[in-house]
C-alpha positions in Angstrom: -42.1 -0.6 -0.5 -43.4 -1.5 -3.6 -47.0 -2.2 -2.3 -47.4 1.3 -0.9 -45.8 3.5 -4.4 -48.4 1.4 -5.9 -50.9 1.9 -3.5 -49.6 6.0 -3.8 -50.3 5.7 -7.8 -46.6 5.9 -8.7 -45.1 5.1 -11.9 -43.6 2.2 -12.2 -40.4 4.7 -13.7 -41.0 6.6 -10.3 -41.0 3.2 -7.8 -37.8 2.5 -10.0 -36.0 5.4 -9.3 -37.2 5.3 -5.6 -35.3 1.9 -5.1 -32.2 3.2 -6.6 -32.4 5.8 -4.6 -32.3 3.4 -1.2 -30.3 0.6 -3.0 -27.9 2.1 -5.5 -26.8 -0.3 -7.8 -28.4 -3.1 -6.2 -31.5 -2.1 -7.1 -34.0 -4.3 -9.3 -34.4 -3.2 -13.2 -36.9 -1.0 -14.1 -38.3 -4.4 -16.5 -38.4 -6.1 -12.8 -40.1 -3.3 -10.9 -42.5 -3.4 -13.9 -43.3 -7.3 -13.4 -43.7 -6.6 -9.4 -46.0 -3.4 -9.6 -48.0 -5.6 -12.3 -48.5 -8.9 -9.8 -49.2 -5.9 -7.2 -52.1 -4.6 -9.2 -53.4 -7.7 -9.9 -53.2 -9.4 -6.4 -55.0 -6.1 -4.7 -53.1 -4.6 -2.0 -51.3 -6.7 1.1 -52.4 -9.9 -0.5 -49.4 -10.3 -2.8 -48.3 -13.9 -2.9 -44.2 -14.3 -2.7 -43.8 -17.9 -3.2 -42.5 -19.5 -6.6 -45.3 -21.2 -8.4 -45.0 -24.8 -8.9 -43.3 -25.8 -12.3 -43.8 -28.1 -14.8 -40.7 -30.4 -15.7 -37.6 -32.3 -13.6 -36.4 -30.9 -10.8 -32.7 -28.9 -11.3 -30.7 -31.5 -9.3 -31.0 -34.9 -8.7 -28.3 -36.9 -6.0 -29.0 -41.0 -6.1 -25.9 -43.4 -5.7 -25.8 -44.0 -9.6 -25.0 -40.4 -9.9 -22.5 -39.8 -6.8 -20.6 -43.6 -8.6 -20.5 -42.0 -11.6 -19.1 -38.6 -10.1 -17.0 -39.8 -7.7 -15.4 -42.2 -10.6 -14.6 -39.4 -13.0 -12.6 -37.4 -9.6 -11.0 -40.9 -9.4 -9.7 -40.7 -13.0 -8.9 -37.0 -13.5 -6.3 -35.7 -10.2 -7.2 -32.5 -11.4 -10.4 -32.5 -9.5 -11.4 -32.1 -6.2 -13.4 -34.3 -4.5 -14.4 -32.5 -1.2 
């Protein structure tokens, strides 16, 4: 939806009000709809790319049997925990 407003030489306040139109309060913030019509103008029309970029830095979870030890002895030690 987004693609075409663009493509239609809507504001990005216009697209905005568009989606909360269709999606009520589930819509995307105007500062999102702004960061999506930008990558839109920028990638040209249809070729917009929707996969995360790589990152830089450690991953957000990490599982090796040190870790599930360590976990699984602080459930051990502490009944108020649940180990499932």
């Amino acid at each position: 939806m987004i693609e075409f407003l663009v493509a239609e030489k809507e504001t990005v306040m216009n697209i905005h009000k568009h989606l909360c139109d269709v999606y009520g309060s589930l819509a995307d913030t105007r500062s999102t709809v702004s960061h999506w019509v930008q990558r839109t103008k920028e990638s040209g029309r249809g070729d917009m790319e929707l996969h995360d970029r790589a990152r830089c830095g450690h991953p957000a979870t990490v599982i090796n049997s040190e870790i599930v030890k360590c976990a699984e002895d602080i459930i051990l030690n502490d009944r108020r925990l649940l180990k499932n």
